[in-house]
C-alpha positions as CSV (number, residue, x, y, z in Angstrom):
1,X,-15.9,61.0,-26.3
2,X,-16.0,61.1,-22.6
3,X,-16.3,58.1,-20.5
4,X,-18.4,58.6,-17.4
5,X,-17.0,57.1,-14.3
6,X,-18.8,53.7,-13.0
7,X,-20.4,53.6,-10.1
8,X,-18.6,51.6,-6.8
9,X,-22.0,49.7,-6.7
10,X,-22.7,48.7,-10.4
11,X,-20.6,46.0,-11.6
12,X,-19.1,46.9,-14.7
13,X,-19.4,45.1,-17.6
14,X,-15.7,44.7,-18.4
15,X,-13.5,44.7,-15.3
16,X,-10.0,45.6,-15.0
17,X,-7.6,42.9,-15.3
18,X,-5.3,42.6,-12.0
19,X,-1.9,45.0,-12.1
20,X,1.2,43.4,-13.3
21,X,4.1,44.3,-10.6
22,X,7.3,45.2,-12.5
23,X,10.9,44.9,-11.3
24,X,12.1,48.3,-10.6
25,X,13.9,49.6,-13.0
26,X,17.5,50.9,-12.6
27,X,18.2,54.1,-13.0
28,X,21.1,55.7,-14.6
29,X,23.0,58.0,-13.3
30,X,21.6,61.0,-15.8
31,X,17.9,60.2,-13.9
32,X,19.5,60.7,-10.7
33,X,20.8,63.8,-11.1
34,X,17.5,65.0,-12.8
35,X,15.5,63.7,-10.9
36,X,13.4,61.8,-13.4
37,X,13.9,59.3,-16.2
38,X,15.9,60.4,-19.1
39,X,14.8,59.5,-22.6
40,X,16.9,56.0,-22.8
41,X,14.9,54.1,-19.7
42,X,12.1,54.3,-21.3
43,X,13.8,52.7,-24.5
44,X,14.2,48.9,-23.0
45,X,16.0,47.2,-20.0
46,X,18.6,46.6,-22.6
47,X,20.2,50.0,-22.8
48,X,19.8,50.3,-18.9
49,X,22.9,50.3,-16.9
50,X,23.2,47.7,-14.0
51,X,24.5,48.1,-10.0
52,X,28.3,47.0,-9.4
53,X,28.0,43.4,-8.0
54,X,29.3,42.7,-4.1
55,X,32.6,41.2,-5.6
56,X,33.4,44.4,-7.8
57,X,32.8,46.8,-4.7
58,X,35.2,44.8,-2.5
59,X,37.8,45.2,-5.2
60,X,37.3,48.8,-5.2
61,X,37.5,49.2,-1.8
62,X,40.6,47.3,-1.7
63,X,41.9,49.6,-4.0
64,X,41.0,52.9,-2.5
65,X,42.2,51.2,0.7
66,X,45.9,50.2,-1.4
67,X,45.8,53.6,-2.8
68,X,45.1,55.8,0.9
69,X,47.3,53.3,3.0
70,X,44.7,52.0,5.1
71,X,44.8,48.0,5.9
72,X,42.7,46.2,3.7
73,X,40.0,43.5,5.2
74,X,40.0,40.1,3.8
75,X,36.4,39.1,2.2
76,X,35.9,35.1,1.2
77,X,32.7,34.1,-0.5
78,X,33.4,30.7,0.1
79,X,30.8,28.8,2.2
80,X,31.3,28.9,6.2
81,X,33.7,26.4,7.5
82,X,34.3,25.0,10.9
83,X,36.2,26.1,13.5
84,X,39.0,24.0,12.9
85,X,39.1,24.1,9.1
86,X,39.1,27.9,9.6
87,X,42.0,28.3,12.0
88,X,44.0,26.2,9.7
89,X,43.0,28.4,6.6
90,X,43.8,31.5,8.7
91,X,48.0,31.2,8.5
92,X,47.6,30.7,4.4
93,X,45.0,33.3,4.3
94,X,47.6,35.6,5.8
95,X,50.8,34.6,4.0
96,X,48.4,35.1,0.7
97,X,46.9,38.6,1.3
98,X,49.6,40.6,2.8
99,X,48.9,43.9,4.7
100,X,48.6,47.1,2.0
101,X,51.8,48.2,0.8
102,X,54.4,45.5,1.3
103,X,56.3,42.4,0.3
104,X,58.2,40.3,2.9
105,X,60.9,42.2,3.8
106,X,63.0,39.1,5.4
107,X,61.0,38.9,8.3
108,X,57.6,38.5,6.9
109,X,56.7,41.7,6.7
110,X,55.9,43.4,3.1
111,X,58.0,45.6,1.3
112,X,57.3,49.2,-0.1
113,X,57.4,47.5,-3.4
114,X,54.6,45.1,-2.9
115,X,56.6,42.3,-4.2
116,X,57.2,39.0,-1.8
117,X,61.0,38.3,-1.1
118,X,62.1,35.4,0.1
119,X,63.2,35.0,3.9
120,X,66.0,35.4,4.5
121,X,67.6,33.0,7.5
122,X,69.4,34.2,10.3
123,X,73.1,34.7,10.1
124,X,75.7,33.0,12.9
125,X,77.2,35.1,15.4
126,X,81.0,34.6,14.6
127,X,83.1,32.6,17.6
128,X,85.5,35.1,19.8
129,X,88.8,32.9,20.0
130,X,88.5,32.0,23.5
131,X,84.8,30.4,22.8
132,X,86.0,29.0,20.0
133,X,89.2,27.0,22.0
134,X,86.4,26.2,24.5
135,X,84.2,24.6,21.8
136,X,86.9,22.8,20.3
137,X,88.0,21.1,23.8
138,X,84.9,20.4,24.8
139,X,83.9,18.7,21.2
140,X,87.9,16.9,21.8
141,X,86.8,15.8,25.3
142,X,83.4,13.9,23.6
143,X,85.1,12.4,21.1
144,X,87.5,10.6,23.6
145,X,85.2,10.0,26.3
146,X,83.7,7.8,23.2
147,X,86.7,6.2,22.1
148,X,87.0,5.6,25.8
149,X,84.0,3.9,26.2
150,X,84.6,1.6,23.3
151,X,88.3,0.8,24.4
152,X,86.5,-0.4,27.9
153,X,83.2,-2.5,25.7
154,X,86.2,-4.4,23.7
155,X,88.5,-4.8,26.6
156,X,85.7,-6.0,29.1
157,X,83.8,-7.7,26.9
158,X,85.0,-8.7,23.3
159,X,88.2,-10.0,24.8
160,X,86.2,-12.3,26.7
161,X,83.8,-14.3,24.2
162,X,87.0,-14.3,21.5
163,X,89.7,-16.0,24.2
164,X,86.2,-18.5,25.4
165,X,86.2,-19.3,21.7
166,X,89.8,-20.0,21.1
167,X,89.6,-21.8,24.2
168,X,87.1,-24.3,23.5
169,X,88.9,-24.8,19.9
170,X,91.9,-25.6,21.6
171,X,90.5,-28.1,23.8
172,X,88.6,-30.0,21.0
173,X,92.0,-30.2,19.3
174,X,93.6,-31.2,22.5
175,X,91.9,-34.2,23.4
176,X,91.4,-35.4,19.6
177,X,95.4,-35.6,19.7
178,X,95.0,-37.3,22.7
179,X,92.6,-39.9,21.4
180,X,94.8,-40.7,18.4
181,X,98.2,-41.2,21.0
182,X,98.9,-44.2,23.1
183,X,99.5,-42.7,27.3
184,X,102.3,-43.0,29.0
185,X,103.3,-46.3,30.4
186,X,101.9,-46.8,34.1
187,X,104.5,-46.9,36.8
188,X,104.4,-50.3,39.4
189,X,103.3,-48.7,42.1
190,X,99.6,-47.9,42.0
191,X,99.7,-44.8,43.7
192,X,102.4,-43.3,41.9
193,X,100.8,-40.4,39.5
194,X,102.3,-40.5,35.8
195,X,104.4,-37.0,35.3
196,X,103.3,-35.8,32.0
197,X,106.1,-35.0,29.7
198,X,107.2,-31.5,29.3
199,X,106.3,-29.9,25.6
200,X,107.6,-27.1,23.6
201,X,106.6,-23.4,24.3
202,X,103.1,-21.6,23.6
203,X,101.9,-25.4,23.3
204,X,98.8,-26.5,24.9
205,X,99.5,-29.9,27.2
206,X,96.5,-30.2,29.9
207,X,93.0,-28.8,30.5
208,X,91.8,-27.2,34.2
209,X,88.5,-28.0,35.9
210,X,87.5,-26.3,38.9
211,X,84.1,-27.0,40.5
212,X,83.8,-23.9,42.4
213,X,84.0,-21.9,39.9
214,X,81.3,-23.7,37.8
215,X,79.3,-26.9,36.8
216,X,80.5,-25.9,33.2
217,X,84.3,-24.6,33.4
218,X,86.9,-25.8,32.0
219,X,90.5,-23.6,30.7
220,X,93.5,-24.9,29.0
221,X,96.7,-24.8,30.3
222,X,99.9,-24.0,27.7
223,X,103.4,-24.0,28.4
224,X,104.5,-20.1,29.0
225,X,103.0,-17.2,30.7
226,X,103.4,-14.6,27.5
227,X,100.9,-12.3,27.2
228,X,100.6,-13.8,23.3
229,X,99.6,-16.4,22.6
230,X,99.4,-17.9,25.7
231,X,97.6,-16.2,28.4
232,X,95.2,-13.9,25.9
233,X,94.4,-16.9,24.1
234,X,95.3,-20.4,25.6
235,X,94.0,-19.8,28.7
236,X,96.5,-20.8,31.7
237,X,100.4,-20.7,31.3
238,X,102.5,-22.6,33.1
239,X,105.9,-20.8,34.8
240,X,108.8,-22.4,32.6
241,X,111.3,-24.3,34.8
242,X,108.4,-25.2,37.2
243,X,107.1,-28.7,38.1
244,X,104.9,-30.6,35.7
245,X,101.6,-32.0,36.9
246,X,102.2,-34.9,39.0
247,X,105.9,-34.4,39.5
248,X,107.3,-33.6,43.0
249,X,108.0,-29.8,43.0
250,X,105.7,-26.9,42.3
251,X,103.2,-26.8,39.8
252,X,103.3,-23.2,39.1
253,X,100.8,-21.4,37.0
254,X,99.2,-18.1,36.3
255,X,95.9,-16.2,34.5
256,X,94.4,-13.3,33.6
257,X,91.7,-12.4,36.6
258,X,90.0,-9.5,34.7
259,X,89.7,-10.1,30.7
260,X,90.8,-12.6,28.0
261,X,88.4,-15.6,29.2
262,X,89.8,-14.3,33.0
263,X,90.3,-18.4,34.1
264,X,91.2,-17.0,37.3
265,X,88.4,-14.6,37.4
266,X,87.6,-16.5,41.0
267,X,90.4,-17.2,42.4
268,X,89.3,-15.7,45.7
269,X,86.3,-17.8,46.0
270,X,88.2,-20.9,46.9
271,X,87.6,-22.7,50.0
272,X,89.9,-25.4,51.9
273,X,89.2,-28.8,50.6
274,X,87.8,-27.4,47.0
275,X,89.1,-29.6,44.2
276,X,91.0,-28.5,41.4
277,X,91.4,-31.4,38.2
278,X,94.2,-31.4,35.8
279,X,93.8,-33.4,32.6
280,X,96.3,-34.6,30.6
281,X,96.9,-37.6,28.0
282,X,97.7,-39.4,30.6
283,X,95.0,-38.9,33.3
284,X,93.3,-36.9,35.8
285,X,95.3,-34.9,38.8
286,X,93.2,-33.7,41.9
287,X,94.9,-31.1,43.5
288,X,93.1,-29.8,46.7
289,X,92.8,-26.5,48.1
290,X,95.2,-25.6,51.0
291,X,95.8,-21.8,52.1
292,X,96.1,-18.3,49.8
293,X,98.4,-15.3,50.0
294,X,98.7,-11.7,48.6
295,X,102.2,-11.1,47.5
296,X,104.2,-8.6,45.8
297,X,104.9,-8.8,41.8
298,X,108.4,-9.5,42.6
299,X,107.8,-12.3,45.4
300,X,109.0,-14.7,43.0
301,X,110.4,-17.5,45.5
302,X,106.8,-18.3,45.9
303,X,107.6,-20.5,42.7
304,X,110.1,-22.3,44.2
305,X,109.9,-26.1,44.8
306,X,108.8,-24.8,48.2
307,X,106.7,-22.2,48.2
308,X,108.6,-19.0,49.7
309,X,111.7,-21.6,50.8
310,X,114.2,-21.1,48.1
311,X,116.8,-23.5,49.8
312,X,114.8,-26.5,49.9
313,X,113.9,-28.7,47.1
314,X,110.8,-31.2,49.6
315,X,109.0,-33.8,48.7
316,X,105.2,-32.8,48.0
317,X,103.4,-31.9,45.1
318,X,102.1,-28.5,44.9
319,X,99.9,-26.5,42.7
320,X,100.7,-23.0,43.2
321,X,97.9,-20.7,41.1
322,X,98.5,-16.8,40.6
323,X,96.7,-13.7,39.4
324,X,96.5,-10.1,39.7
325,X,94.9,-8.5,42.8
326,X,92.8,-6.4,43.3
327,X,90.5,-6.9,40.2
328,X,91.1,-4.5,37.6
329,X,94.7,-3.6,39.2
330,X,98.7,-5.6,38.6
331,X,99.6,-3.8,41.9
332,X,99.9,-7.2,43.9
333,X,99.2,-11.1,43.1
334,X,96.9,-13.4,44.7
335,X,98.3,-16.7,45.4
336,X,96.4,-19.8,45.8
337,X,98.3,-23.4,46.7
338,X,96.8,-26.7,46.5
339,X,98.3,-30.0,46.9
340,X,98.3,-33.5,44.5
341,X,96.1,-35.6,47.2
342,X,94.7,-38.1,44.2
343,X,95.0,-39.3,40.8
344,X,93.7,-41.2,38.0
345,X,94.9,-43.0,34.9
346,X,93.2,-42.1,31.4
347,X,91.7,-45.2,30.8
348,X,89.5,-45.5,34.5
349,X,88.0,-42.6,33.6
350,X,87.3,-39.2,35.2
351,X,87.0,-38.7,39.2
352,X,83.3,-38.5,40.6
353,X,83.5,-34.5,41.2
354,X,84.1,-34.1,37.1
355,X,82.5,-37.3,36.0
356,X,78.9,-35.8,35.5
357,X,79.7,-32.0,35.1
358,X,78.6,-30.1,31.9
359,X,82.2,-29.2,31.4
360,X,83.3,-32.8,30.8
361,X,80.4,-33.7,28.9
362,X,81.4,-30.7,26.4
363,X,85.0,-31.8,26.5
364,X,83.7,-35.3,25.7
365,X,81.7,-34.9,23.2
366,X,83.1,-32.6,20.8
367,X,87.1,-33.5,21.3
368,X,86.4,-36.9,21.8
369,X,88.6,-37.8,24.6
């Protein structure tokens, strides 16, 4: 039965439903080389074989690439990220994919093995002898430049706040013997000072006080001039076989200027008519400032009864005070003399230019005096 064509004017009766558009169909490789569709496509889209995805092709690539020698790109289907995420992905990225055909050879390159080795770190260039010596000096030279150092921190400083401890210890012990003795019986004469009464060696007897050097010093004074205990520890020594305070004679005494508490640390700074106080059980002895001289170590008649006159035995009462000059140096003594123009008994209390000063206060209150 034919069917006689409609014509483009007359409706037809039944019209054609709209064309369904189908997903091409992939082809397998048999169509392609024929040119048409073998028997299985027309079969189902079940039998049909699909395209490699994107991730398989890369991974061939990167194989042929492996294979021929050729550097292989690096492909990421992770989402873009921003510039700085990126440049710090970028050193890991390259550690991770190394170049075709290599581990790390010990200096991050690859191997011909393809197997990552671990790096190897650099080896020391063995010392000649003669840069070895120089090393070793040098490293001996450090280590007592620092030893050095320390010697000077203890010497300068440390020697200082110990002997200022022992030598407020002293003094509270000092006058709390005082306060539990009865003083010396007073002489007739007014005027006349009391002479305190000799004591045995490296034992304290009397505390200094010199205004000029302070509002708050004070230094005990021991019998001896030793090194130990006395003058690293006590404070001022007294010359054996010299005058004691308020006798007629020489009061002779000495101290460190540089270290150990250094009582005589300012020794030059005396004037004429500056006051120097000795304390003792007894009383108070004012000794005033005269004159100074620089001396040799072995001027020792500057000790004498009087000063740098041997022969003559007088009738003043000196203080004679010595310590090294210059600072930091025993090459010559500094010499200061004062004489006894005033004193007072214990029990009237302590003279005007003391009475009020932080020094006697302390003295005061923690020995009791």
């Amino acid at each position: 039965m034919v069917n006689s064509s409609s014509s483009a004017d007359e409706p037809s009766a039944n019209p054609p439903s709209r064309p369904t558009i189908r997903p091409a169909q992939r082809q397998s490789p048999a169509s392609h080389s024929t040119g048409h569709p073998g028997a299985d496509d027309l079969s189902g889209a079940h039998d049909q074989q699909s395209l490699p995805s994107r991730r398989e092709l890369r991974r061939r690539e990167a194989e042929a690439a492996a294979a021929q020698g050729r550097p292989t790109a690096v492909y990421s289907d992770a989402p873009p990220m921003y510039a700085e995420q990126a440049t710090q992905a970028m050193p890991a990225a390259s550690q991770a994919m190394p170049a075709a055909g290599g581990g790390d050879l010990g200096d991050g390159r690859p191997d011909e093995s393809g197997r990552r080795r671990r790096r190897r770190p650099a080896q020391r260039e063995r010392l000649g002898p003669i840069r070895a010596t120089v090393r070793t000096f040098g490293e001996l030279c450090i280590t007592a430049g620092l030893v050095l150092i320390l010697f000077v921190v203890w010497q300068l400083w440390w020697t200082d706040i110990q002997a200022n401890r022992d030598n407020e210890v002293l003094a509270d012990e000092l006058t709390q013997d005082w306060a539990n003795q009865d003083p010396n019986e007073l002489p007739d004469d007014p005027d006349e000072p009391v002479v305190a009464d000799p004591v045995d060696k490296n034992s304290a007897f009397g505390i200094f006080y010199i205004p000029r050097f302070g509002d708050d010093y004070y230094r005990t004074v021991a019998e001896g001039v030793d090194l130990e205990p006395v003058l690293n520890r006590m404070g001022v020594g007294r010359y054996p076989n010299s005058a004691m305070p308020g006798d007629v004679g020489n009061f002779s005494v000495a101290g460190h200027r540089v270290t150990y508490g250094k009582p005589f640390n300012q020794i030059a700074e005396l004037r004429p008519g500056d006051e120097i106080i000795v304390q003792t059980k007894d009383g108070f002895y004012t000794y005033t400032f005269r004159n100074f001289d620089i001396i040799l170590p072995d001027a020792v008649e500057v000790l004498s009864p009087v000063p740098d006159e041997p022969e003559y035995k007088g009738k003043d009462r000196i203080l004679t005070m010595t310590a090294c000059n210059p600072m930091f140096s025993a090459r010559e003594r500094y010499v200061a003399y004062a004489e006894l123009t005033d004193w007072t008994p214990a029990q009237d209390g302590p003279p005007e230019s003391i009475e009020d000063s932080k020094a006697y206060d302390k003295v005061t209150e923690n020995g009791g005096a």
